[in-house]
DSSP file (Angstrom, degrees, kcal/mol; ACC not computed):
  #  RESIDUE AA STRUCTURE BP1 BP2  ACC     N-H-->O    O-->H-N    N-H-->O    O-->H-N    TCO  KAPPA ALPHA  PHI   PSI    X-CA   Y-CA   Z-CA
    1    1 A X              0   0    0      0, 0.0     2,-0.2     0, 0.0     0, 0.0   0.000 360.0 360.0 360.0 139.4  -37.4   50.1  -39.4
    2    2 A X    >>  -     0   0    0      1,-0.1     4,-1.8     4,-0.0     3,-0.7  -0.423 360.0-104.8 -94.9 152.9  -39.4   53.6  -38.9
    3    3 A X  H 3> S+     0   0    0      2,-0.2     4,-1.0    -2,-0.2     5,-0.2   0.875 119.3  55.2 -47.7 -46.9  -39.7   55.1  -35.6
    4    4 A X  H 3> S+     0   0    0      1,-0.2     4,-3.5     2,-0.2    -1,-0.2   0.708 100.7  59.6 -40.4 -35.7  -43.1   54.2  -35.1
    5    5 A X  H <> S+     0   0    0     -3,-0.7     4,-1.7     1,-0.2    -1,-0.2   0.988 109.9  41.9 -67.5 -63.6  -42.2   50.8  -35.7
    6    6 A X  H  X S+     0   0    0     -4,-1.8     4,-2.2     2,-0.2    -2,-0.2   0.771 113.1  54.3 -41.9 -23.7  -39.6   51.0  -32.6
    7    7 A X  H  X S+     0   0    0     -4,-1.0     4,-1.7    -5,-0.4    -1,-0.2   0.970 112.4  46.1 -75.9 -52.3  -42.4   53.1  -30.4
    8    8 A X  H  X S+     0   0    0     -4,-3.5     4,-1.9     1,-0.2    -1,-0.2   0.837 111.2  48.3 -58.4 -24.9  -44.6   50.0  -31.2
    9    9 A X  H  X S+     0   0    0     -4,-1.7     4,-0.8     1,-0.2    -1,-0.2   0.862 110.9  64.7 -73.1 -44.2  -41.7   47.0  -30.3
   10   10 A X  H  < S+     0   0    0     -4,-2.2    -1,-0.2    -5,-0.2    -2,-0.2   0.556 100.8  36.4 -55.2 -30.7  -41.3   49.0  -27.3
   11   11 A X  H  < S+     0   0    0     -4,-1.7     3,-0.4    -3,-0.2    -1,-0.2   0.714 108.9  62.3-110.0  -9.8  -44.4   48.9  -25.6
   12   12 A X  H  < S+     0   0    0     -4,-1.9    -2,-0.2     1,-0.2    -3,-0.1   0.686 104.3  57.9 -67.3  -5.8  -45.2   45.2  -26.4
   13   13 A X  S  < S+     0   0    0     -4,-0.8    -1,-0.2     2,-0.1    -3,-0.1   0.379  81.0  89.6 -58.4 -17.7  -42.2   44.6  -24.5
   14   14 A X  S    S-     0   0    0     -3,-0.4    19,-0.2    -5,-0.2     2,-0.2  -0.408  82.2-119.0 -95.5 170.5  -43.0   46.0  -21.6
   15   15 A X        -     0   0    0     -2,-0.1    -2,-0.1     1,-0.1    17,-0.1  -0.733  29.5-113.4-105.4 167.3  -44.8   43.4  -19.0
   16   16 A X        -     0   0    0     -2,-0.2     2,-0.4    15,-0.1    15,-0.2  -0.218  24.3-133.0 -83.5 163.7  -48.3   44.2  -17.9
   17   17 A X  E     +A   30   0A   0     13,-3.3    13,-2.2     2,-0.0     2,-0.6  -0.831  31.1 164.0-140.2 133.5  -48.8   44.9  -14.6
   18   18 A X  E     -A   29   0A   0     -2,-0.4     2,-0.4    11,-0.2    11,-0.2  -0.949  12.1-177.1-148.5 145.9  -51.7   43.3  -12.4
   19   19 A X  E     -A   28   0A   0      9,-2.0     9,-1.3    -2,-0.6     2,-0.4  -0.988  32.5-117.5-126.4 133.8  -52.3   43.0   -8.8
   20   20 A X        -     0   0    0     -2,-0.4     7,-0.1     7,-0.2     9,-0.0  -0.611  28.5-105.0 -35.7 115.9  -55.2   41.2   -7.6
   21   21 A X        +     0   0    0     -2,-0.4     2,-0.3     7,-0.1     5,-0.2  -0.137  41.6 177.7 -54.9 156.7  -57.9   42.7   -5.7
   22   22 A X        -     0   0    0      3,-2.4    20,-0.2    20,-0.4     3,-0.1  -0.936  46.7 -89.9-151.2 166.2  -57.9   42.0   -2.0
   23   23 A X  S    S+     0   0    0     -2,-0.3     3,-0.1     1,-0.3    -2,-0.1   0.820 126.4  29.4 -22.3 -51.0  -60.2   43.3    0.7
   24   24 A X  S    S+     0   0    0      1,-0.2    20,-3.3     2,-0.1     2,-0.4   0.320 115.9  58.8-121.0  -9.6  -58.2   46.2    1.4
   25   25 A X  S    S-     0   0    0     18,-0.2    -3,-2.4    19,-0.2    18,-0.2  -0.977  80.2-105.9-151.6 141.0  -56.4   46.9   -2.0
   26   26 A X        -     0   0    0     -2,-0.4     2,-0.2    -5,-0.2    15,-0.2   0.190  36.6-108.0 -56.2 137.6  -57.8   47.8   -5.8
   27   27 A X  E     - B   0  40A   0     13,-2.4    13,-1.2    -6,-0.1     2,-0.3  -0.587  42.3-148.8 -66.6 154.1  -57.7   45.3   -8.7
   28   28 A X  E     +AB  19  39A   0     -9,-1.3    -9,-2.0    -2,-0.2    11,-0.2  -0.992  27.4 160.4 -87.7 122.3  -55.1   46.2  -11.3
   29   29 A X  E     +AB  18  38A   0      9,-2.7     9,-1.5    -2,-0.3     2,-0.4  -0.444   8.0 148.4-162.0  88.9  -54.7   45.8  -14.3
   30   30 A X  E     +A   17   0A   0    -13,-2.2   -13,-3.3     7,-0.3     2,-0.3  -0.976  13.1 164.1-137.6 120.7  -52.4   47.6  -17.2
   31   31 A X      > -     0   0    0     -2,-0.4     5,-0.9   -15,-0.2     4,-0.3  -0.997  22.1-160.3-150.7 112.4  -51.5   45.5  -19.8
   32   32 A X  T   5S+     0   0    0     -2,-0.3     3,-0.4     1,-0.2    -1,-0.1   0.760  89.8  58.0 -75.5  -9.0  -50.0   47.5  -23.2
   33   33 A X  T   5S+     0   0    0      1,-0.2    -1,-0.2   -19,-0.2   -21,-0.1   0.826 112.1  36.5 -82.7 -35.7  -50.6   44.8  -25.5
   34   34 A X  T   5S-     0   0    0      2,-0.1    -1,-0.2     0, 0.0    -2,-0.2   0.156 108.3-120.7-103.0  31.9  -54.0   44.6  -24.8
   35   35 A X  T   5 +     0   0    0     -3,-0.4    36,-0.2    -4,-0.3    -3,-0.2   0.765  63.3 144.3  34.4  57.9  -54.6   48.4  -24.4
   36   36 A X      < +     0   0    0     -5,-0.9     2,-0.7    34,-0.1    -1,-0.1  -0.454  24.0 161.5-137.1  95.8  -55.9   48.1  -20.7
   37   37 A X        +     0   0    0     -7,-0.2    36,-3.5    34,-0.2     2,-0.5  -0.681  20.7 159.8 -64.1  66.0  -55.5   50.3  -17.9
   38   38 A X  E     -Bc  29  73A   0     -9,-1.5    -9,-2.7    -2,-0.7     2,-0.4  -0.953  21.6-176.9-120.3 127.3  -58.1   49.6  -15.1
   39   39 A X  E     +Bc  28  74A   0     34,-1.7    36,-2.6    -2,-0.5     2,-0.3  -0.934  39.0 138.5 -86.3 126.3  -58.3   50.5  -11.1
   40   40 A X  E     +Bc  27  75A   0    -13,-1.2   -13,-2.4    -2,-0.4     2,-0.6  -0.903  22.4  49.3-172.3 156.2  -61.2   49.1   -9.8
   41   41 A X  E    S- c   0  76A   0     34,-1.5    36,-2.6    -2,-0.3    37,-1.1  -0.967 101.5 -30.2 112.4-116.1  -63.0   47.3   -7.2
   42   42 A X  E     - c   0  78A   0     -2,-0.6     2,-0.6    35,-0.2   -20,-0.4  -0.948  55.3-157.9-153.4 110.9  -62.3   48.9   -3.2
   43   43 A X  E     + c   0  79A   0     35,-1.3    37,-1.1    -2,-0.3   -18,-0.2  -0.906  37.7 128.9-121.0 123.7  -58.8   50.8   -2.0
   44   44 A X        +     0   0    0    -20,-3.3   -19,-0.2    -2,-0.6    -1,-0.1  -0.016  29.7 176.8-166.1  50.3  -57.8   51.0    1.4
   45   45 A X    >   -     0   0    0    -21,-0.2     3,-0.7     1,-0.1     4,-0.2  -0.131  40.6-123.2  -4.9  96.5  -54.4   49.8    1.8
   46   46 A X  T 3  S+     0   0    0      1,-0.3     2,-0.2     2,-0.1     3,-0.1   0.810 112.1  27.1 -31.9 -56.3  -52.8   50.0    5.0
   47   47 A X  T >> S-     0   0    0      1,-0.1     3,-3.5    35,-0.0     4,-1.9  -0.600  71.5-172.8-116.5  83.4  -50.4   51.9    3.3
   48   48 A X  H <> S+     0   0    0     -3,-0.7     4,-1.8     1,-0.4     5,-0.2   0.717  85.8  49.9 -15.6 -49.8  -51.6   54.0    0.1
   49   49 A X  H 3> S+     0   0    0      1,-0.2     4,-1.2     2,-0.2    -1,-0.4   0.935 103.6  46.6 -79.1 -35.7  -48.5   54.9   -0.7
   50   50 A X  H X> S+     0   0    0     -3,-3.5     4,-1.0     2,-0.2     3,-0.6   0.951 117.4  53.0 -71.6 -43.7  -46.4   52.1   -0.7
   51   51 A X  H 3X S+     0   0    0     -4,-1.9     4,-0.5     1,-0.2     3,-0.3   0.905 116.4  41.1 -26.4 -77.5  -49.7   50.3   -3.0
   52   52 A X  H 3X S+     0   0    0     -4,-1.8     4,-3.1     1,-0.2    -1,-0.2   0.484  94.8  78.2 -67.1 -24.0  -49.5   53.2   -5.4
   53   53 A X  H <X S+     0   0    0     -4,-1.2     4,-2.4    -3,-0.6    -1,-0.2   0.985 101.9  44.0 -56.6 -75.7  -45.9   53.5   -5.6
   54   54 A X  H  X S+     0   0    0     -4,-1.0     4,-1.6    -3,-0.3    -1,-0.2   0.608 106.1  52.4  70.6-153.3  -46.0   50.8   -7.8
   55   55 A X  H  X S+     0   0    0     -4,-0.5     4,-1.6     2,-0.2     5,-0.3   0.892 117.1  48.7 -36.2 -67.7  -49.0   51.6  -10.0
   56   56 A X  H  X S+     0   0    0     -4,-3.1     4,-1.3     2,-0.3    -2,-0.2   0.677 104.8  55.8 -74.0 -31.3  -46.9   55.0  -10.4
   57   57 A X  H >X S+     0   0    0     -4,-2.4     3,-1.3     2,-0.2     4,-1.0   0.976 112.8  41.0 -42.6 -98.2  -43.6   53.4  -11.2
   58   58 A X  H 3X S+     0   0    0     -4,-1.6     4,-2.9     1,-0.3    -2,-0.3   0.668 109.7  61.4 -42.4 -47.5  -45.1   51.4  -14.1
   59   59 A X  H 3X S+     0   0    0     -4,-1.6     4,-2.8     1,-0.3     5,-0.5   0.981 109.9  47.3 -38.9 -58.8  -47.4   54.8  -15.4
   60   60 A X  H <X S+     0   0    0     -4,-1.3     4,-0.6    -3,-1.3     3,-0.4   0.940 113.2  36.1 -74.1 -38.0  -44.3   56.3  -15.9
   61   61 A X  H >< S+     0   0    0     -4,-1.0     3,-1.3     1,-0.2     4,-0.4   0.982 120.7  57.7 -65.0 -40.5  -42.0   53.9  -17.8
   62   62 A X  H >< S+     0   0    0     -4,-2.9     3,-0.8     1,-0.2    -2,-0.2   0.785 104.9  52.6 -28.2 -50.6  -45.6   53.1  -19.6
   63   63 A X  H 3< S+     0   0    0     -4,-2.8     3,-0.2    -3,-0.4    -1,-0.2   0.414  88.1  72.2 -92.5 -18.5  -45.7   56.6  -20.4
   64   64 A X  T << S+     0   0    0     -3,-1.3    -1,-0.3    -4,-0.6    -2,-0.2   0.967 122.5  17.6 -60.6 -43.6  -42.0   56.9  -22.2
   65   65 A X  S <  S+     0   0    0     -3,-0.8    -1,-0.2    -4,-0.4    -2,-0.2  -0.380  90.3 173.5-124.4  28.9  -43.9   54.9  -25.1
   66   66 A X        -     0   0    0     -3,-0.2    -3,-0.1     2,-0.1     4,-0.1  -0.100  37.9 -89.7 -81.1 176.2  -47.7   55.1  -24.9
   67   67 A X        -     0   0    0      2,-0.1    35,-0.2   -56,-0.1     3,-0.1   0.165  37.1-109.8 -61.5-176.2  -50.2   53.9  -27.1
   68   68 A X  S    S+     0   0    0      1,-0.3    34,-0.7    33,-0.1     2,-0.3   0.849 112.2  20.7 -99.8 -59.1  -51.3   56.1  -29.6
   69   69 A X  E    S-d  102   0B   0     32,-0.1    -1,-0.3     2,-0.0     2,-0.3  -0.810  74.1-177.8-103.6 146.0  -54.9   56.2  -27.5
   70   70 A X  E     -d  103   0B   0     32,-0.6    34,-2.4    -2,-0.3     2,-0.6  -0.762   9.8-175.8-156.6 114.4  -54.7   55.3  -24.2
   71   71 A X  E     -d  104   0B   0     -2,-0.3     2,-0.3   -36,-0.2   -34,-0.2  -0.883  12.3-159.8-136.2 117.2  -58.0   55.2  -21.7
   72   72 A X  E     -d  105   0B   0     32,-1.5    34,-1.0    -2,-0.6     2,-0.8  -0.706  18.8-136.1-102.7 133.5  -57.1   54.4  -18.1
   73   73 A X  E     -c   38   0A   0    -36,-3.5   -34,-1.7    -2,-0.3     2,-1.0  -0.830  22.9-170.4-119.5 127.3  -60.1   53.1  -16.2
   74   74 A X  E     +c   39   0A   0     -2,-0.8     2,-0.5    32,-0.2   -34,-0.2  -0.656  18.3 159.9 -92.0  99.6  -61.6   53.8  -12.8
   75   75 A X  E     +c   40   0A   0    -36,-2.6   -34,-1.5    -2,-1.0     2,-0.3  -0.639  31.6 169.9-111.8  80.4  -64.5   51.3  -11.9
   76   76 A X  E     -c   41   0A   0     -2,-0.5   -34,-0.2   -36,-0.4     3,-0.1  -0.714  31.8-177.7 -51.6 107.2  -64.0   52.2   -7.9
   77   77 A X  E    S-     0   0A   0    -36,-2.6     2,-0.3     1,-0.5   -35,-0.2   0.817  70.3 -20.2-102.1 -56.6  -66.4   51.0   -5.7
   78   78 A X  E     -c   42   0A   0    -37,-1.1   -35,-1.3    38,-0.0    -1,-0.5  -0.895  55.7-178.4-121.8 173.1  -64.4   53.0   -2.5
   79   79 A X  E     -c   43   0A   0     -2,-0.3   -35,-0.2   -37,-0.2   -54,-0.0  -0.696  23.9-107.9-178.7 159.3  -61.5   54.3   -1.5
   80   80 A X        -     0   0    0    -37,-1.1   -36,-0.1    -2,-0.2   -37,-0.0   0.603  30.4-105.9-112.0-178.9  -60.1   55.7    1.0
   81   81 A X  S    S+     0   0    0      2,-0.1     4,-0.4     3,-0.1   -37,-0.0   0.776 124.5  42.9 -76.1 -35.2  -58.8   59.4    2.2
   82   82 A X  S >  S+     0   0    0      1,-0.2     3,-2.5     2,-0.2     4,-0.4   0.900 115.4  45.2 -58.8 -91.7  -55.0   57.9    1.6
   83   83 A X  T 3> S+     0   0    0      1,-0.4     4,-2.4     2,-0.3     5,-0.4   0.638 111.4  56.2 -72.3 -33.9  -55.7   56.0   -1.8
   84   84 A X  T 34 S+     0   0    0      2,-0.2    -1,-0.4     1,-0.2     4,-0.3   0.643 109.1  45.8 -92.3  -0.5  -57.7   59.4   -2.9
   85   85 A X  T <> S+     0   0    0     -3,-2.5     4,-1.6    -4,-0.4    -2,-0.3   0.820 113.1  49.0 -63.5 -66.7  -54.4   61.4   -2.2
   86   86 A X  H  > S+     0   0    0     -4,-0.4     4,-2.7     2,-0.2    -2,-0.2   0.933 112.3  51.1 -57.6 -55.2  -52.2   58.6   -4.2
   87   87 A X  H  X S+     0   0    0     -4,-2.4     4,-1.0     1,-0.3    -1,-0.2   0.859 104.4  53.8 -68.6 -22.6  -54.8   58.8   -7.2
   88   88 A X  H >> S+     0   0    0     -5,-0.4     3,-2.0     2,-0.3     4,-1.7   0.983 115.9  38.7 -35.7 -74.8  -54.5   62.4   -7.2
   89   89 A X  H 3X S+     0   0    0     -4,-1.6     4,-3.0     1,-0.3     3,-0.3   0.949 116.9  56.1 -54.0 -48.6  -50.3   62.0   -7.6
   90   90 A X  H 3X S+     0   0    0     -4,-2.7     4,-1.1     1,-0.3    -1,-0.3   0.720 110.1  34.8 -72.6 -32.2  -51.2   59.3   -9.7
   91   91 A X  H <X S+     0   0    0     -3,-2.0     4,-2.4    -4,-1.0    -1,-0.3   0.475 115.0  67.1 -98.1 -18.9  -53.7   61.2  -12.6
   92   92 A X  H  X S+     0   0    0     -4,-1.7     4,-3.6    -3,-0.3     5,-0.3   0.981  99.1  46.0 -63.2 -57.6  -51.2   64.1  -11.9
   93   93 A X  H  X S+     0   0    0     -4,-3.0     4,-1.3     1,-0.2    -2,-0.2   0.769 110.7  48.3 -30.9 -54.4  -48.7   62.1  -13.4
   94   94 A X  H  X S+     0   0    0     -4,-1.1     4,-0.8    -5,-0.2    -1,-0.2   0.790 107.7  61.7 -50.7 -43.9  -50.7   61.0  -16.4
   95   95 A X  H  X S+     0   0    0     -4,-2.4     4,-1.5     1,-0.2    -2,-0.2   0.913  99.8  49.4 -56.4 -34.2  -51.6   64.7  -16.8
   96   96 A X  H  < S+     0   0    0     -4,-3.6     4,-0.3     1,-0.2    -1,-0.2   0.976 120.7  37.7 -70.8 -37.2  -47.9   65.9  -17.4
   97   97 A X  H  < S+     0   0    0     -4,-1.3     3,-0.3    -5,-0.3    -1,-0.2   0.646 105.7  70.1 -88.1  -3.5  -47.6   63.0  -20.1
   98   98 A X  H >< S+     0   0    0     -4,-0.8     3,-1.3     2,-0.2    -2,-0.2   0.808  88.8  70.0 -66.2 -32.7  -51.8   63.9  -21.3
   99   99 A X  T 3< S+     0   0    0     -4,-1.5    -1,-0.2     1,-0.3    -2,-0.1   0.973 114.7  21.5 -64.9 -18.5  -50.1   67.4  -22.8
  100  100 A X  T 3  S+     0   0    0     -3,-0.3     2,-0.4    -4,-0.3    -1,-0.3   0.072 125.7  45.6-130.5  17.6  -48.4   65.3  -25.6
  101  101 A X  S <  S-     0   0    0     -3,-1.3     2,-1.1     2,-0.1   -33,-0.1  -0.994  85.2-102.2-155.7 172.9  -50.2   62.3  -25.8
  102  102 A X  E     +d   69   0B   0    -34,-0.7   -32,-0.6    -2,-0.4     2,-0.2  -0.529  48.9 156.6 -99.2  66.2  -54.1   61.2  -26.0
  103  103 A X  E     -d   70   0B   0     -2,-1.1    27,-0.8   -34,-0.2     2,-0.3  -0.522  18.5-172.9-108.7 143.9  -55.2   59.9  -22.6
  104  104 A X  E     -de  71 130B   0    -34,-2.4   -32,-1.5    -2,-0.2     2,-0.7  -0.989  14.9-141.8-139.8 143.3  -58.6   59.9  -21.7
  105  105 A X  E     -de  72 131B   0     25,-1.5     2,-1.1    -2,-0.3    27,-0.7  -0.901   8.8-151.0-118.8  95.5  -59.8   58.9  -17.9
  106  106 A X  E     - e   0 132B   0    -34,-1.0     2,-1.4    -2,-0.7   -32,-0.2  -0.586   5.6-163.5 -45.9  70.4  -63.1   56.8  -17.5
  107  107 A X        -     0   0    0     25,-2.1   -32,-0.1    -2,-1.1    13,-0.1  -0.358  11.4-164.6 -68.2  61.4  -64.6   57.6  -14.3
  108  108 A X        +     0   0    0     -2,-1.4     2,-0.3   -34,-0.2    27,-0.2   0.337  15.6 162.1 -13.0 147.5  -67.4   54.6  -13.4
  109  109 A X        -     0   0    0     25,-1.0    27,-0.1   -34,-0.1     2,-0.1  -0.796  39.6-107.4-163.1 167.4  -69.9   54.9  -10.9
  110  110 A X        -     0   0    0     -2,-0.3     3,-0.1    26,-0.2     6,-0.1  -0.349  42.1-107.5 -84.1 168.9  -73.4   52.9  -10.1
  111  111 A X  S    S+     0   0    0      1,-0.2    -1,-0.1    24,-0.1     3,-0.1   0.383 121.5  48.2 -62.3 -14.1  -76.5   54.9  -10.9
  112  112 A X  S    S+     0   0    0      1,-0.1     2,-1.3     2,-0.0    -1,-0.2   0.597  85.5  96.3-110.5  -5.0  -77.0   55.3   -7.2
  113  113 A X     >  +     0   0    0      1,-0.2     4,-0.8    -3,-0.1     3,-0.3  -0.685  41.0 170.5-123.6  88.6  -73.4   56.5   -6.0
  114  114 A X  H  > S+     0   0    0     -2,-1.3     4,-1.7     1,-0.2    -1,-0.2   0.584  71.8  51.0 -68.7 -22.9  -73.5   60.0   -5.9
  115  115 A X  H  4 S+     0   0    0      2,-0.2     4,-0.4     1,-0.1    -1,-0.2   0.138 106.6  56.5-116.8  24.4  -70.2   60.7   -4.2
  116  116 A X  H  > S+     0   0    0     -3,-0.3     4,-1.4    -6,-0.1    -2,-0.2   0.508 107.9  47.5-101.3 -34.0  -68.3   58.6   -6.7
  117  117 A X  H  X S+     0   0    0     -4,-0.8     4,-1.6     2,-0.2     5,-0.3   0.869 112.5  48.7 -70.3 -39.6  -69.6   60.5   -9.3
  118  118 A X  H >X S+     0   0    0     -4,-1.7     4,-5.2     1,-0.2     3,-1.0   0.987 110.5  52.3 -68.4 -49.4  -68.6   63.8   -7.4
  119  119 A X  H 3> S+     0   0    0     -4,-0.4     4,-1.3     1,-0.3    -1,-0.2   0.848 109.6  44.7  -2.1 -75.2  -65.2   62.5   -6.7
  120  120 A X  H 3X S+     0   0    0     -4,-1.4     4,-0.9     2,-0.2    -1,-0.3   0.865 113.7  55.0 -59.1 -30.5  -64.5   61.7  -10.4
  121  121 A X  H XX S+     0   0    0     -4,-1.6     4,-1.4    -3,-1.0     3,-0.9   0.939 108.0  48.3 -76.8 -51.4  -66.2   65.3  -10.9
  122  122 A X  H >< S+     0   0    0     -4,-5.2     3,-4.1    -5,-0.3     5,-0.3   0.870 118.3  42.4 -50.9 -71.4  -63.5   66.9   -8.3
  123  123 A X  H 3X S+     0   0    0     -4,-1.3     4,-1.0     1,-0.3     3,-0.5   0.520 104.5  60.2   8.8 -52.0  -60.7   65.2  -10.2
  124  124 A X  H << S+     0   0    0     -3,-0.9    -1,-0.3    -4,-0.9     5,-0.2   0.525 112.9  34.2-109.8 -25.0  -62.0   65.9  -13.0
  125  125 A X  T << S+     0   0    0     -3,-4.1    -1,-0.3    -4,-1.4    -2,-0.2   0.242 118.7  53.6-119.9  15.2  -61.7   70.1  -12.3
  126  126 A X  T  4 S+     0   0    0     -3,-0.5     2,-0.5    -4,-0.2    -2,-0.2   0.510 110.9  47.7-123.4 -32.4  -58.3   69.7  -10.3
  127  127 A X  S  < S-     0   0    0     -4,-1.0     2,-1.1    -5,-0.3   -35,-0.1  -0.665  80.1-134.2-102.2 138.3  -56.5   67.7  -13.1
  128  128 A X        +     0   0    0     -2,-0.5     2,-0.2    -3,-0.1    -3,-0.1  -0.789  60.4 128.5-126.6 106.4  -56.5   68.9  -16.8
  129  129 A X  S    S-     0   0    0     -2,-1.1     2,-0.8    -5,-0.2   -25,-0.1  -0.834  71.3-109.7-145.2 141.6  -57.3   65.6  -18.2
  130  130 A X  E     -e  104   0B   0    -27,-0.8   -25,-1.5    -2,-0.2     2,-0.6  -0.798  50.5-178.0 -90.6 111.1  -60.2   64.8  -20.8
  131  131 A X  E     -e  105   0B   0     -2,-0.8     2,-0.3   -27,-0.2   -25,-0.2  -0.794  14.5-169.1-108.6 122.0  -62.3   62.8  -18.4
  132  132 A X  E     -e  106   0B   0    -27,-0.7   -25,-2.1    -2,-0.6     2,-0.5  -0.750  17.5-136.5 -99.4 143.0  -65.7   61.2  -19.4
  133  133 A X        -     0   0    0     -2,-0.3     2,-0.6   -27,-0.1   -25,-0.1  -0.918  14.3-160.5-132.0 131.1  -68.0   59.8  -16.8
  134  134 A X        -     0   0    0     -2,-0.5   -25,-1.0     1,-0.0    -2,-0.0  -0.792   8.3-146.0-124.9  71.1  -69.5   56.4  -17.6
  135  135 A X              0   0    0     -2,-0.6   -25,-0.2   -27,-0.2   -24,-0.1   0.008 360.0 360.0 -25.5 152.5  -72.9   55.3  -15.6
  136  136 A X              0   0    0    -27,-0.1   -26,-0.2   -28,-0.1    -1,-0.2   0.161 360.0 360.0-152.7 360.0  -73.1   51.5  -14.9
């Protein structure tokens, strides 16, 4: 069996991870078999950190192994001053494993939601990540 062969046994092994949106806290959804990585929907946790912890747990054993391509998507309707702190740590993280692998970050926003788009744009110059940003 080649190495590749292991890389690949290795992340279909690993279990997805998905949280149910709630009022207060972001759908999830990163699932390696089906190559999908999405935040989305409205975060504002009571506590950001313990939420994200997580999401940041799984990034990183995800990130021993990634996919080949891997394009984590934010379709973010709000979030919060906390939860925009945690995604910060949280795309930092993906950057340190972005220098040797080929992650690309999909930043969503409506056509009308100018300070989702700037957001993703700040992100987007504080992290060196290749980010594309995706009208809806």
């Amino acid at each position: 069996m080649t190495n590749t062969n292991v890389q690949i046994l290795n992340n279909l092994s690993m279990e997805p991870l998905i949280i149910e949106a709630t009022g207060d806290t972001p759908l999830v959804n990163f699932n390696v078999q089906t190559n999908t990585f999405v935040i989305a929907e409205k975060s504002l946790p009571a506590n950001a950190v313990e939420f994200y912890d997580a999401v940041i747990a799984w990034i990183h054993e995800y990130l021993k192994n990634p996919n080949d391509n891997t394009f984590f998507d934010f379709k973010l309707d709000y979030f919060n001053t906390s939860s925009s702190k945690q995604i910060a740590r949280l795309l930092k993280v993906i950057q340190d494993s972005g220098k040797k692998n080929k992650i690309t970050i999909r930043w969503f926003y409506e056509e009308d939601d100018t300070d989702m788009l700037e957001s993703g744009m700040l992100y987007a110059k504080l992290i060196d990540l290749n980010f594309e940003f995706i009208e809806y």
